[in-house]
MDTraj code that builds the backbone (N, CA, C; nanometers):
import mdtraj as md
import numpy as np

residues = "UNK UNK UNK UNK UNK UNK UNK UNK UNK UNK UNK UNK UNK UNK UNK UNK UNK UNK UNK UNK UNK UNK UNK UNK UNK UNK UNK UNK UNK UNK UNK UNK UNK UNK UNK UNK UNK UNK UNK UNK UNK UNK UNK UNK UNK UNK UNK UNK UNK UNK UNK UNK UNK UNK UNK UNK UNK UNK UNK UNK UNK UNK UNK UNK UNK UNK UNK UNK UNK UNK UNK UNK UNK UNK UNK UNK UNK UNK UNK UNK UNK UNK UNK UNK UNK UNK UNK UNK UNK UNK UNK UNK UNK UNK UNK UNK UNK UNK UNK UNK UNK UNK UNK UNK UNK UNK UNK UNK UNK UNK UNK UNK UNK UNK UNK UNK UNK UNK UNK UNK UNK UNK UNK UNK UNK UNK UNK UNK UNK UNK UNK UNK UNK UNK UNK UNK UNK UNK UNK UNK UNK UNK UNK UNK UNK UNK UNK UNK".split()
xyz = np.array([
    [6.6547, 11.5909, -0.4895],
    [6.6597, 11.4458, -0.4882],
    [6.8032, 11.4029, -0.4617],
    [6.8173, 11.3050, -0.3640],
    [6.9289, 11.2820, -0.3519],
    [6.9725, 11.1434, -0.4410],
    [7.0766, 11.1211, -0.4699],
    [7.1306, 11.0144, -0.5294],
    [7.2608, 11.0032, -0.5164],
    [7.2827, 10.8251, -0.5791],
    [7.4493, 10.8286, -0.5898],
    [7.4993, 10.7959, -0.4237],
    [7.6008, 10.7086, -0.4417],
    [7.6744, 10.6120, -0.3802],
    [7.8162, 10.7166, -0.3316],
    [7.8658, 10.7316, -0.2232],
    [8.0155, 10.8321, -0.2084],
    [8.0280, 10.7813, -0.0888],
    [8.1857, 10.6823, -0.1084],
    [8.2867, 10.6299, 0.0124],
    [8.3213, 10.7908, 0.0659],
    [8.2794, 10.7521, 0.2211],
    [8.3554, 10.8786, 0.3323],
    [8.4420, 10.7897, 0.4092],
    [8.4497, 10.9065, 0.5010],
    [8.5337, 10.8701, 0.6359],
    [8.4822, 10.9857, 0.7805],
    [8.4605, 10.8736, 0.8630],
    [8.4346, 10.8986, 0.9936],
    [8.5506, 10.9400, 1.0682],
    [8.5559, 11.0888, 1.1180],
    [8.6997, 11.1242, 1.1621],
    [8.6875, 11.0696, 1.3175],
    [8.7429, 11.0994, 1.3880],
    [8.8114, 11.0137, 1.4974],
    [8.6864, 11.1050, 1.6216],
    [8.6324, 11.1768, 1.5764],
    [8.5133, 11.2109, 1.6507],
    [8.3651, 11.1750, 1.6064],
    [8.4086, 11.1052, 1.5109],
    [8.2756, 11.0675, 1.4566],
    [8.1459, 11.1501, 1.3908],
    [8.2260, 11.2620, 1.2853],
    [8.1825, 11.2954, 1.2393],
    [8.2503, 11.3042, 1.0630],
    [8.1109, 11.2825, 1.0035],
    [8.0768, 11.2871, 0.8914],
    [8.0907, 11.3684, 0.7925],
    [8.1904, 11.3921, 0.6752],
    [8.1245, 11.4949, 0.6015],
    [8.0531, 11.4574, 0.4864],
    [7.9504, 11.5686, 0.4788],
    [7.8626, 11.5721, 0.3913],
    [7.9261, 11.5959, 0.2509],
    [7.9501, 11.5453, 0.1464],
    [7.9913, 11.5677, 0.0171],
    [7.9521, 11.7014, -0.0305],
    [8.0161, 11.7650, -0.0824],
    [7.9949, 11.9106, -0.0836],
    [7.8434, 11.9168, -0.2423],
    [7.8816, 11.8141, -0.3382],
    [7.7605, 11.8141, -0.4441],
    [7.6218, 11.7937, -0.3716],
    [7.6328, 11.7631, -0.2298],
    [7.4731, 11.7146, -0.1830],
    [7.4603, 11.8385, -0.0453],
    [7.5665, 11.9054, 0.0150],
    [7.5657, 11.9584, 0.0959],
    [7.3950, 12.0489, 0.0891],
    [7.4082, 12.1549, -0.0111],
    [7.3614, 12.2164, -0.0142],
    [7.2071, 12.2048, -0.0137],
    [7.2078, 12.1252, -0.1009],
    [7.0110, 12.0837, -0.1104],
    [7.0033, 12.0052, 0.0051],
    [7.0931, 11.9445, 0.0993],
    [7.0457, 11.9144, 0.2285],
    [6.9804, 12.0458, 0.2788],
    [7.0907, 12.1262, 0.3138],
    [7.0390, 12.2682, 0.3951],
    [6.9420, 12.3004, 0.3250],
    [6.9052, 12.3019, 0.1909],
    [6.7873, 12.3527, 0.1430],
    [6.6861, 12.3061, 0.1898],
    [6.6438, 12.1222, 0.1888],
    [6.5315, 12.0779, 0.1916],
    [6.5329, 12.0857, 0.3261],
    [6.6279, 12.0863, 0.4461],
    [6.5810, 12.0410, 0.5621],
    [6.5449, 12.1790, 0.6788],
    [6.6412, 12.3102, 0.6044],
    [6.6350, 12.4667, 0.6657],
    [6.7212, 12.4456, 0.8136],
    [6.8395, 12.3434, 0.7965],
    [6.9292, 12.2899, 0.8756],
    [6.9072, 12.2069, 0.9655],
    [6.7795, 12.1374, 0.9668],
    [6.7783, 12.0502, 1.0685],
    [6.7433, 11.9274, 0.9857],
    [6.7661, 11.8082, 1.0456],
    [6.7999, 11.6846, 0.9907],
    [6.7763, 11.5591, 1.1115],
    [6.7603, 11.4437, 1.1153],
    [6.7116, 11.3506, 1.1630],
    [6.8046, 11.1978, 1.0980],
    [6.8583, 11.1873, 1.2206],
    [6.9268, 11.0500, 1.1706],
    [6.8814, 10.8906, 1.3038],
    [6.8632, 10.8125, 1.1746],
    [6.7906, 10.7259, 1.2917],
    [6.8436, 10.5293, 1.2547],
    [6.7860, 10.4733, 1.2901],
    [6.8459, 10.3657, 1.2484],
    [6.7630, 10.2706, 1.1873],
    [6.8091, 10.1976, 1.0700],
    [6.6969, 10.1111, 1.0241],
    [6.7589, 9.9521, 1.0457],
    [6.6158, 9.8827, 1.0333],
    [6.6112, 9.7002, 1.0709],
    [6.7515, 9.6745, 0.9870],
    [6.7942, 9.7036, 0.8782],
    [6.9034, 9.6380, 0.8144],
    [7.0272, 9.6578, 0.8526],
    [7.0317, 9.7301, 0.9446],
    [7.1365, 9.7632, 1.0204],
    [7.2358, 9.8932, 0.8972],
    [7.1579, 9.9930, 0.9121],
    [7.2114, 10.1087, 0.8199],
    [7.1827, 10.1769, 0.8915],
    [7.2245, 10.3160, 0.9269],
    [7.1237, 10.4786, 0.9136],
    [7.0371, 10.5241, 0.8360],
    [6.9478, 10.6200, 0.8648],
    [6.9053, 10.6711, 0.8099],
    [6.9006, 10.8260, 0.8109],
    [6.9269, 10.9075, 0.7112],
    [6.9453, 11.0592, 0.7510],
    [6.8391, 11.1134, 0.6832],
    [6.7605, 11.1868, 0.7663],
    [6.6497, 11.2819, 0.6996],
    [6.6521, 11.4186, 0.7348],
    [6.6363, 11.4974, 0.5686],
    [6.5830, 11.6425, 0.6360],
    [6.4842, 11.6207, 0.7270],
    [6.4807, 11.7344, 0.8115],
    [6.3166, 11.6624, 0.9504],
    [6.2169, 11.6772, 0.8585],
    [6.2303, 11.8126, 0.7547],
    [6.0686, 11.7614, 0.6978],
    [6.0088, 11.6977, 0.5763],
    [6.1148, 11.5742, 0.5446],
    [6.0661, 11.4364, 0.5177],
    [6.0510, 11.3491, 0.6105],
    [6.1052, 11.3298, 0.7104],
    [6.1287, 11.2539, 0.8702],
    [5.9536, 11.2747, 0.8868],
    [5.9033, 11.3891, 0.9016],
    [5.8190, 11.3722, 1.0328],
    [5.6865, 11.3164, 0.9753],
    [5.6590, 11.3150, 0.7933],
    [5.5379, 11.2487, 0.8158],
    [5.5562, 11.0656, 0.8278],
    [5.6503, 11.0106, 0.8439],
    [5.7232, 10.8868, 0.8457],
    [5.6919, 10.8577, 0.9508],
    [5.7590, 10.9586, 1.1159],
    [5.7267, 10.9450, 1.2348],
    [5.6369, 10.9127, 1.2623],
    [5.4609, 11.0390, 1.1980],
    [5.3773, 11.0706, 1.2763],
    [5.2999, 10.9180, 1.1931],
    [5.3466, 10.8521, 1.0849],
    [5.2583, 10.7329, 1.0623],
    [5.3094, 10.6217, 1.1559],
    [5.4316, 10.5913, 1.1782],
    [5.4809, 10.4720, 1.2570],
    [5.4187, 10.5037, 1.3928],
    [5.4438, 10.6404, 1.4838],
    [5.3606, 10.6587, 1.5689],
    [5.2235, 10.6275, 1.6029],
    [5.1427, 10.6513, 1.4891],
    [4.9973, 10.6216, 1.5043],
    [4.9592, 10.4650, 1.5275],
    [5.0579, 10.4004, 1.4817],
    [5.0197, 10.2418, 1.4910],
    [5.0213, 10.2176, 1.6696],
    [4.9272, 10.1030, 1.5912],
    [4.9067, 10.0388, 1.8341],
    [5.0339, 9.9943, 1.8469],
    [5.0163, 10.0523, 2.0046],
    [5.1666, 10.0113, 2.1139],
    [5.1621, 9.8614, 2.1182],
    [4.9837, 9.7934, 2.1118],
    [5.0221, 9.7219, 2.1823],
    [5.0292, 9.5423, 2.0643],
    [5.0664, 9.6022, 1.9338],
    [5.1086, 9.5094, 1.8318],
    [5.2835, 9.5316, 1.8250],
    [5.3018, 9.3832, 1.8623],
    [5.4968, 9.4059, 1.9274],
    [5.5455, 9.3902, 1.7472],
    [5.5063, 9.4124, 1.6560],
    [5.5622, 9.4237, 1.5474],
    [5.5519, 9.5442, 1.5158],
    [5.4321, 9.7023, 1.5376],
    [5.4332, 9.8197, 1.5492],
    [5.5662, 9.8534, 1.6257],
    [5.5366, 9.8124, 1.7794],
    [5.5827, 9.8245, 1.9165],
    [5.7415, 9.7978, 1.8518],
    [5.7926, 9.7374, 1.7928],
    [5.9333, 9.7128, 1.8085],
    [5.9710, 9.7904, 1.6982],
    [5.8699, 9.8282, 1.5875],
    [5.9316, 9.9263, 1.4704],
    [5.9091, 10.0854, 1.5501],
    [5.8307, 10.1187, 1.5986],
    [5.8712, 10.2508, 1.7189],
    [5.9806, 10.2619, 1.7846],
    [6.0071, 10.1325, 1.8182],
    [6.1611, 10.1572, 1.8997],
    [6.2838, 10.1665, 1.8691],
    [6.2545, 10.0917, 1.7436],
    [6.3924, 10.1277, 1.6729],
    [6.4061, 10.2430, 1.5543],
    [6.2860, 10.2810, 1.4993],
    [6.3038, 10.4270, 1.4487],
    [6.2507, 10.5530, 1.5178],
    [6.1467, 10.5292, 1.5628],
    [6.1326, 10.6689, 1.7069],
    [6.2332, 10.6499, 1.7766],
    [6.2673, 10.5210, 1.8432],
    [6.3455, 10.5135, 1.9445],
    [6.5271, 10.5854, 1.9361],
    [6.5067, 10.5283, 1.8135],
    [6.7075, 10.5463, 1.8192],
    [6.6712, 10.7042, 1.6817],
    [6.5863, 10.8189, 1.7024],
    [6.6079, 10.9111, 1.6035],
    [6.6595, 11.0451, 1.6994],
    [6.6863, 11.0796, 1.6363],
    [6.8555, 11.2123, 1.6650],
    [6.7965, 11.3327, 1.5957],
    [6.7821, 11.4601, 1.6622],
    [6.7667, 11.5498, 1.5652],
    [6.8615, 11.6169, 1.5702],
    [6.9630, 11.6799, 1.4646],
    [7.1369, 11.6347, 1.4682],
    [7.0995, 11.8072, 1.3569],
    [7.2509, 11.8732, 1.2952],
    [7.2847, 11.9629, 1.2401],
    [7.3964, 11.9325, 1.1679],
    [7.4359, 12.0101, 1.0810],
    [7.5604, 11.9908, 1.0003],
    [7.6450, 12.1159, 1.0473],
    [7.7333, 12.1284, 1.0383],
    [7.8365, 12.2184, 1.1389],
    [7.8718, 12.3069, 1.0239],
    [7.9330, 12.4325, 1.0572],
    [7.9834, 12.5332, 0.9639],
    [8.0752, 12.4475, 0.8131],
    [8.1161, 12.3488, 0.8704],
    [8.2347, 12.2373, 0.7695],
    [8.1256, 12.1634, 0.6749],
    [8.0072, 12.1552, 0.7103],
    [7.9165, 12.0520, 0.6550],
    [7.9500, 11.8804, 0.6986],
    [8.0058, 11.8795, 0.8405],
    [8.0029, 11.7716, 0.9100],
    [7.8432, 11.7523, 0.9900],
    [7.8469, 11.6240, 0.9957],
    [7.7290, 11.5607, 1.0426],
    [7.7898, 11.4863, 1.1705],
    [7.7597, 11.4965, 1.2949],
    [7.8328, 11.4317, 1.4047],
    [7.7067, 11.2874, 1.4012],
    [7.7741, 11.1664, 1.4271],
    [7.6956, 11.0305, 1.4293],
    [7.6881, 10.9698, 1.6176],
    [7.6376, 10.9907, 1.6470],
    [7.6143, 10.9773, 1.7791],
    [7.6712, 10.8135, 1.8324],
    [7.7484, 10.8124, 1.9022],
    [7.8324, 10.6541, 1.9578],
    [7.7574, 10.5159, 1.9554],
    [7.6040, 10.5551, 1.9962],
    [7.5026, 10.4849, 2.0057],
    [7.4978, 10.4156, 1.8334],
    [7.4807, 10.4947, 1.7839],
    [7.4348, 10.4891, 1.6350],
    [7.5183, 10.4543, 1.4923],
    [7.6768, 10.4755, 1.6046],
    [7.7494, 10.4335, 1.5055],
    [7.7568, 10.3046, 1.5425],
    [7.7799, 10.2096, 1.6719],
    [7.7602, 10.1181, 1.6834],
    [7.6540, 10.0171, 1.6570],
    [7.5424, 10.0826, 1.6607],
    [7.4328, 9.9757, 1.5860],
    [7.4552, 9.9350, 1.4370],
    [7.4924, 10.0603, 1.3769],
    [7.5450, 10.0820, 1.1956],
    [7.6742, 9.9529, 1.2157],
    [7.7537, 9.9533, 1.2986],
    [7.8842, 9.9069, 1.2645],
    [7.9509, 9.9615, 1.1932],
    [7.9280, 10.1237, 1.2247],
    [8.0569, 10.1901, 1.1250],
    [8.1756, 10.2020, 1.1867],
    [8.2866, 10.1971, 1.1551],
    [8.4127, 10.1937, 1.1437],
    [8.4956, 10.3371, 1.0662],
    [8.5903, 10.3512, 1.0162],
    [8.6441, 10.4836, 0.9932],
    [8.5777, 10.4774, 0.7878],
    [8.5520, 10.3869, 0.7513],
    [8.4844, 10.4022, 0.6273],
    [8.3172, 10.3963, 0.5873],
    [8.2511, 10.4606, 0.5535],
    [8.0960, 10.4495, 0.5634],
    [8.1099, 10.4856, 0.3920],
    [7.9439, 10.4296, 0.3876],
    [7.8681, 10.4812, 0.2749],
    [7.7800, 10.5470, 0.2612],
    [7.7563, 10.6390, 0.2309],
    [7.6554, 10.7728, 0.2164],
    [7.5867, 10.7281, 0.0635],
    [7.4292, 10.6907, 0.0589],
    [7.4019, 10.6540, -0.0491],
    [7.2489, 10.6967, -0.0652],
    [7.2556, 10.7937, -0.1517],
    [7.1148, 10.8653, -0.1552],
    [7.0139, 10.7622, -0.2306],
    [6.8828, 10.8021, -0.1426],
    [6.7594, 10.7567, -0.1753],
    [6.6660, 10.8416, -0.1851],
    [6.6653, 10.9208, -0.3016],
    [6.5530, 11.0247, -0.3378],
    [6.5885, 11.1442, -0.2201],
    [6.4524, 11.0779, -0.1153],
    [6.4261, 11.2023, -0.0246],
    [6.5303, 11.1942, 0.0976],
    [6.6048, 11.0892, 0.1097],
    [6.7114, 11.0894, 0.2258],
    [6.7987, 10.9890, 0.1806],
    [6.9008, 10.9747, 0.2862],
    [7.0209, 10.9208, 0.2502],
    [7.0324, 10.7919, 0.3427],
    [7.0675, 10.6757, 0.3170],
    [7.1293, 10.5572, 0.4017],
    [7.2835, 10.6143, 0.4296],
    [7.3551, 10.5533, 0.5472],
    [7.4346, 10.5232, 0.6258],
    [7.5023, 10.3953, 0.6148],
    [7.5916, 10.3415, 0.5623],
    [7.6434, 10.2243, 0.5684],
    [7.8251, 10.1809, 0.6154],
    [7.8049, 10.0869, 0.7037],
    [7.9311, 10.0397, 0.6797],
    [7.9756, 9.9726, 0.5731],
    [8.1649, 9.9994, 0.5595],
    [8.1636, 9.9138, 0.4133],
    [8.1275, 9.8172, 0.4303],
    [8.1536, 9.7116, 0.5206],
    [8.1124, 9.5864, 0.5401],
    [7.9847, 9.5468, 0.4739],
    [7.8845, 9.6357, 0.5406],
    [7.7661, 9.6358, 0.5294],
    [7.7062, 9.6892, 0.3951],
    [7.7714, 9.7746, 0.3248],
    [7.6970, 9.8040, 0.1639],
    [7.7578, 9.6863, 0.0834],
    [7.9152, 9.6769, 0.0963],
    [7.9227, 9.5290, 0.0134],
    [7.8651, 9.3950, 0.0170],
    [7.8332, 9.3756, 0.1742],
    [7.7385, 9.2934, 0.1384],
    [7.6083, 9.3137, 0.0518],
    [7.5955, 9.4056, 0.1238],
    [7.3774, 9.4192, 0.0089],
    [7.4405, 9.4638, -0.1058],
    [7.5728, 9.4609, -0.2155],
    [7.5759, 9.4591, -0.3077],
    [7.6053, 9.3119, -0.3789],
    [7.6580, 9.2349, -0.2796],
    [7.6742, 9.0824, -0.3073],
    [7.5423, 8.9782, -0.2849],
    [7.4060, 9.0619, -0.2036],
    [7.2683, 9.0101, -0.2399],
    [7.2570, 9.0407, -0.3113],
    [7.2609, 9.1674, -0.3660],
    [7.1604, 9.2672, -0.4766],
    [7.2097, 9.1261, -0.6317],
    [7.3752, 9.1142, -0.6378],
    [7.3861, 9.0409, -0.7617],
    [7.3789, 8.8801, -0.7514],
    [7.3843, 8.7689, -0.6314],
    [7.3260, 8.7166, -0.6450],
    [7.1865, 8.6652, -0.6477],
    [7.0930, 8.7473, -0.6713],
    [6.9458, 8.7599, -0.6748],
    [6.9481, 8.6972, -0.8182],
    [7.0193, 8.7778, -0.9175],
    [7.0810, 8.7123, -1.0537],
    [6.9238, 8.7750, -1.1032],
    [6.8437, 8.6778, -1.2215],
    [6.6994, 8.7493, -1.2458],
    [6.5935, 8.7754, -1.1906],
    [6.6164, 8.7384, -1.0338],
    [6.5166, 8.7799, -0.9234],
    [6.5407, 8.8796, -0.8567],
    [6.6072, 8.9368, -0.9145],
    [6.6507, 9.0788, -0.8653],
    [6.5532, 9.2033, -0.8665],
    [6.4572, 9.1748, -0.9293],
    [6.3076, 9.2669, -0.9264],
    [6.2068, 9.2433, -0.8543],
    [6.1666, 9.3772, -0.7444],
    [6.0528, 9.2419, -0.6946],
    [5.9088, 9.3175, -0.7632],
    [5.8237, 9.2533, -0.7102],
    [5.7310, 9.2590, -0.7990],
    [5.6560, 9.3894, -0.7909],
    [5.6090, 9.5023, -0.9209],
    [5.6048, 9.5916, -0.9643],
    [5.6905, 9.6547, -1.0690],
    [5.8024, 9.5681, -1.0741],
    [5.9067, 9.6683, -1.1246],
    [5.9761, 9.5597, -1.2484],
    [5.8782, 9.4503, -1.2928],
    [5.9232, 9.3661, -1.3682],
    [5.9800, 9.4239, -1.5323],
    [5.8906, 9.5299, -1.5550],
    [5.8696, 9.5741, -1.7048],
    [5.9705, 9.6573, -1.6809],
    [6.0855, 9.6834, -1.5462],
    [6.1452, 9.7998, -1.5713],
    [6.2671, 9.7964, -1.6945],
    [6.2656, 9.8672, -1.7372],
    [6.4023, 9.8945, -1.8691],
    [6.4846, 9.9703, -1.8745],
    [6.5751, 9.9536, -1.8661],
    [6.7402, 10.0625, -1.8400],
    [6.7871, 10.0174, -1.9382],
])
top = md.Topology()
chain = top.add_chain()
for i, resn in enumerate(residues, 1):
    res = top.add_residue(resn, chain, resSeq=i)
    for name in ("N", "CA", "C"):
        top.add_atom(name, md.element.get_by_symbol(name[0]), res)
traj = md.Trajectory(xyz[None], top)
């Protein structure tokens, strides 16, 4: 399971390193291959491929010809990468992909269970400046009774 929030840096080739506490159960869960793609909020997304592919093979199955299917195919089939981590445990981010992200030389690597988001700082501080003005609507619904 991945978790936890860790400021990187994008070196001047645009690659990534993987935090060495998560390195490993990457290579574990994914047997080195991995899938990075882009989501509507304007983040990445990094998947071992085999959490990726039953994701694919459901967005795939939807009709071509519903342009709300049709446009979620294109931007996660469309913009997905099947990518490696290098002897260093760098992740190279493809030019395409860093520009949709709007990453810059600082990103956020922020695990979600089975894969990880991609963020510019720009871009995680903001969805941390929604997340707290939501204020007590900050739950959406299912998760009212939750208790921490």
């Amino acid at each position: 399971m991945f978790q936890g929030a860790a400021a990187l840096s994008l070196d001047i080739k645009g690659r990534l390193a993987i935090p060495a506490r998560h390195r490993e159960a990457l290579v574990q869960a994914s047997d080195g291959h991995l899938v990075l793609t882009a989501h509507p909020h304007r983040c990445l997304l990094l998947y071992p491929s085999a959490a990726w592919e039953p994701i694919r093979d459901k967005v795939l199955a939807a009709s071509s010809l519903n342009s709300q299917a049709a446009a979620i195919k294109r931007l996660l089939v469309g913009n997905a990468r099947d990518e490696a981590m290098d002897s260093a445990g760098r992740l190279l981010v493809a030019p395409e992909l860093r520009q949709f992200a709007q990453l810059e030389k600082q990103v956020w690597l922020v695990g979600q269970g089975s894969h990880f988001e991609i963020w510019s700082d720009a871009g995680w501080q903001k969805q941390q400046e929604v997340f707290f003005a939501m204020g007590d609507q900050s739950l959406p619904p299912g998760l009212e009774d939750l208790a921490l």
